[in-house]
C-alpha positions in Angstrom: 7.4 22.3 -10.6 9.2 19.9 -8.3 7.7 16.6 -9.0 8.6 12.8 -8.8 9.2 10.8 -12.8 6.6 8.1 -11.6 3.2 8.4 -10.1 2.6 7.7 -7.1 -1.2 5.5 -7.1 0.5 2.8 -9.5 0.0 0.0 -6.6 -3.9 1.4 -6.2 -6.9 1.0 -7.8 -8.4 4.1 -8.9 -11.7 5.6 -10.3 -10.3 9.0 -12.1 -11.5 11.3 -9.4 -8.8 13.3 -7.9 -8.9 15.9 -5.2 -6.2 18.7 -4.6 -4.9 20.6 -1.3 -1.8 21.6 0.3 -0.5 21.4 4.3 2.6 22.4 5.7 5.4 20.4 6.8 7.9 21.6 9.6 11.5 22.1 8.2 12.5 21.3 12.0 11.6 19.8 14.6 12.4 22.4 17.4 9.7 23.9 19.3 7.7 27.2 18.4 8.5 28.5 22.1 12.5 27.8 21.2 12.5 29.3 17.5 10.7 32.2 18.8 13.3 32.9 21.8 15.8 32.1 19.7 14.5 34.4 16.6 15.4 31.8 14.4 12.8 31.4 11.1 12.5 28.2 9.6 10.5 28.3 6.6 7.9 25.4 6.1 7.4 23.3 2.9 4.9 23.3 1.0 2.9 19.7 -0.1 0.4 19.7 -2.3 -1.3 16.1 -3.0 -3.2 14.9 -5.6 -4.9 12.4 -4.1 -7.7 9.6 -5.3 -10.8 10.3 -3.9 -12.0 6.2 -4.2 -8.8 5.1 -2.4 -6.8 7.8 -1.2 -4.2 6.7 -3.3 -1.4 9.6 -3.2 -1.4 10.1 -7.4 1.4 13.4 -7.2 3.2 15.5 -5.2 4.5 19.2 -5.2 6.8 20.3 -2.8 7.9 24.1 -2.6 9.2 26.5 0.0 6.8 29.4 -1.4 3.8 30.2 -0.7 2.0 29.6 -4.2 -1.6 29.2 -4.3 -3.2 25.9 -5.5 -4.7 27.5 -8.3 -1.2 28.4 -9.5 0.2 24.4 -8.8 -3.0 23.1 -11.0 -5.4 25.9 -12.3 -7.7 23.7 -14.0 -8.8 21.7 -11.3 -9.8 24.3 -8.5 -12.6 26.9 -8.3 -12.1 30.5 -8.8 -13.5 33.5 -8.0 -16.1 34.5 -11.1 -14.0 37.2 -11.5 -14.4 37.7 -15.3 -15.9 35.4 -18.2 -13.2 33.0 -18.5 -13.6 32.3 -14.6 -17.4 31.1 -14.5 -16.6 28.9 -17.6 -13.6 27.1 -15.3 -15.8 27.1 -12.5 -19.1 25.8 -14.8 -16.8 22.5 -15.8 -16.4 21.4 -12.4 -19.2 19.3 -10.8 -20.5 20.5 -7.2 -20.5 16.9 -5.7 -17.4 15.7 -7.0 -15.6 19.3 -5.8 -17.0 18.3 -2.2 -14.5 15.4 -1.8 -11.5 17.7 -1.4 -11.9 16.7 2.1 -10.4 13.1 0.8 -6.8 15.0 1.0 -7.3 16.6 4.3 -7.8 13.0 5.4 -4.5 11.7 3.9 -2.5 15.0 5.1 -3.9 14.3 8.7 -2.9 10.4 8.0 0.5 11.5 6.7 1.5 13.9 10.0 -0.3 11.4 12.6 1.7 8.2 10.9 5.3 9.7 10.1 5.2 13.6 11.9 4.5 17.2 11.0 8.2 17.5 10.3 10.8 16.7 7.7 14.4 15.2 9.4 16.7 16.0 6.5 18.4 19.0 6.6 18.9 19.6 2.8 16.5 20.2 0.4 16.8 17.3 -2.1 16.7 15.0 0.8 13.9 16.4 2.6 12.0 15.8 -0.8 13.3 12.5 -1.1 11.9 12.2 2.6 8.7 13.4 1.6 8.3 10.6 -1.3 8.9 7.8 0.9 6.5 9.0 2.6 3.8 9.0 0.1 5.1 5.9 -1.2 5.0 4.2 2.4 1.5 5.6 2.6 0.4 3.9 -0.6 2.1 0.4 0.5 -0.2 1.0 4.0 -3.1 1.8 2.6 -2.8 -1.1 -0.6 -2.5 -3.5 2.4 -5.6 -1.9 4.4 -7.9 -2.6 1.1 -6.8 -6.0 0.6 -7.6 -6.8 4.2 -3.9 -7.4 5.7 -3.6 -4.7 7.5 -6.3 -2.8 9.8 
């Protein structure tokens, strides 16, 4: 697991309630129409956020070229399928109204592409990661600033 030493939601206030989802960032910034004619692949990375629900603070990050399944990047914070015993006890820990504010991170992720782009610059791995973290941190900074009434 690729993560940054420090948390991210230091600079935030937070109430302990954290949300988990993943988007896709574009390794390149060339069109779909190009990369098809081309039949180039570029393979997208994978951010997953934990994010405060209270402040959408960005608390971690996990960035991965795979396609691994959230339950796989945090299995005791998401839902599963009641598959078997040991499934509907996960799923019984979890309360129904604080599971609903997922949508917190799908907030921040729209926030993040509409702000800084639905693409990475870098062209190597470590420094698209690096990218990435500025990123969240820059988001953080922003949105410290929105809830002391600096910034609108």
């Amino acid at each position: 697991m690729v993560s940054p030493a420090q948390p991210f939601g230091r600079i935030l206030p937070t109430n302990g309630v954290v949300g988990i989802d993943a988007s896709g960032f574009d390794r390149s910034h060339a069109s779909k129409h190009y990369t098809k004619r081309a039949k180039l692949t570029i393979q997208q990375l994978k951010v997953t956020l934990l994010v405060d629900v209270w402040s959408s603070a960005i608390i971690d990050a996990h960035v991965t070229t795979t396609r691994k399944h959230d339950s796989q990047i945090a299995p005791s914070l998401i839902k599963h399928r009641a598959f078997s015993s040991l499934h509907k006890a996960w799923n019984a820990r979890l309360d129904a109204d604080l599971y609903g504010q997922r949508s917190q991170n799908e907030t921040v992720h729209s926030r993040l592409k509409q702000r800084y782009g639905a693409f990475v610059r870098s062209r190597h791995w470590w420094k698209q990661f690096r990218e990435l973290t500025i990123v969240c941190f820059t988001h953080n900074i922003n949105r410290s600033l929105q809830l002391a009434g600096s910034v609108e």
